[in-house]
N, C-alpha and C positions, 0 to 999 in steps of 0.2 A: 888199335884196330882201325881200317880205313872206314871211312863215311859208307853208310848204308843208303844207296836209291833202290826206294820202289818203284818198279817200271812194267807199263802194260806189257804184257809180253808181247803183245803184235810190234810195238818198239821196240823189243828185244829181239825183231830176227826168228821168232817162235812163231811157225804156221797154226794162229788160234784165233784168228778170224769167223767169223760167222761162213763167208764165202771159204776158208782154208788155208789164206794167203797169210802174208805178214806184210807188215809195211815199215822194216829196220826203220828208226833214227837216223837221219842223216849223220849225229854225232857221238852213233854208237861205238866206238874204236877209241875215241875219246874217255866216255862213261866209263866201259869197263877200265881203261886205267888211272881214274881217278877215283871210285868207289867200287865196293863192292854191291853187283845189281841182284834186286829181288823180285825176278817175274813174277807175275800175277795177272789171270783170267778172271775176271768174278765172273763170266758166264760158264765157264769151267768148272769151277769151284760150286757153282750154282749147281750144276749136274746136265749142261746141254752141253752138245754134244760139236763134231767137226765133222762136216759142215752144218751147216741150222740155218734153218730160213732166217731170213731178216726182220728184225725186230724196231716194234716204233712207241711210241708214248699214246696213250689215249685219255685225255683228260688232264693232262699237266707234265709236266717234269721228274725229275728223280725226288726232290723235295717235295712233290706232291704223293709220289708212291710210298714215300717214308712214311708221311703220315698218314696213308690210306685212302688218298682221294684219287689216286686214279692207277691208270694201269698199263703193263706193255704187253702189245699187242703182237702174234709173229704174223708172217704173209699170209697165212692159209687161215687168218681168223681164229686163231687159240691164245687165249689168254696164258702168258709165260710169265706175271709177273713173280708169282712166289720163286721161280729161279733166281730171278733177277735179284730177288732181296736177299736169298740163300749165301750167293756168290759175292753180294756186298758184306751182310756178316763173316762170312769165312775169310772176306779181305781184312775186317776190322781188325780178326784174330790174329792173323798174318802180321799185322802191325804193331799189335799190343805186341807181341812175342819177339818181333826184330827192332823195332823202334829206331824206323828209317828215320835219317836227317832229313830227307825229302821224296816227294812222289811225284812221278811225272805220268801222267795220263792221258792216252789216247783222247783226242780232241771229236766232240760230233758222232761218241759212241752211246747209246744208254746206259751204259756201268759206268762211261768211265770222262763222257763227258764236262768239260770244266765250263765253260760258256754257252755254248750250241747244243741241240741233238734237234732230234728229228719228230714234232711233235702232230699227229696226223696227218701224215705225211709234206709238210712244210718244216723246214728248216728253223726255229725261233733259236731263243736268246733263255735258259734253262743249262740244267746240269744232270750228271748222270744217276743212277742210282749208290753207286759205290761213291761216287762225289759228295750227295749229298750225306751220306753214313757218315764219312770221313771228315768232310768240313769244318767241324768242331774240334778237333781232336790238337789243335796248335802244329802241327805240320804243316809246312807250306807244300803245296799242289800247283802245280806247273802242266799245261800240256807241251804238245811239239812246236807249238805256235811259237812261245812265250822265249824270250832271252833268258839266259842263265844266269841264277841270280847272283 
């Protein structure tokens, strides 16, 4: 059986953007014929919706919301984090069940950031929530930034 990637679905060509769009992988045509790809939304999964206002951190990171210290916040002032966390568990699922070789994750998202997101509305140095769920689990996690390993 070929090598299994997980892959945000917005790098899959999948309009599941918050805005509606998608932002393909520059090396998606690649991907698909070297593994088999496993979309994946955790704000989907979460149960928000397309499109959805924009969503930011209040109070920390995705390892902060893990453990309950803080929270994501959408534009209109509503607390969305229990999606947030909804859509990282259903991701976890999705992995136990396929047990990808690797994941490649939208870079600078709240689910799915690997270094960046967007923490009161400034840019830091943080991870996303589906990141931090997954972190532990011995799969390597890559964004679009990163070289192939």
């Amino acid at each position: 059986m070929s090598d299994r990637i997980m892959i945000s679905a917005c790098l899959a060509g999948i309009r599941s953007r918050y805005d509606g769009i998608s932002c393909a992988h520059l090396r998606l045509e690649d991907l698909v014929k070297q593994a088999v790809l496993i979309p994946v939304c955790p704000e989907l999964l979460g149960g928000l919706g397309i499109p959805r206002a924009r969503c930011r951190f209040r109070g920390g990171d995705g390892r902060a919301v893990v453990a309950g210290k803080a929270q994501i916040i959408d534009a209109s002032g509503i607390d969305r984090t229990a999606f947030f966390v909804r859509g990282a568990e259903e991701t976890l699922r999705i992995v136990e069940l396929t047990s990808p070789a690797l994941i490649l994750l939208k870079e600078g998202s709240p689910s799915c950031g690997l270094r960046r997101v967007e923490i009161e509305g400034r840019k830091e140095s943080g991870c996303g929530v589906t990141t931090a769920l997954l972190h532990n689990r011995g799969i390597p996690i890559i964004s679009e930034d990163d070289p192939w390993p």
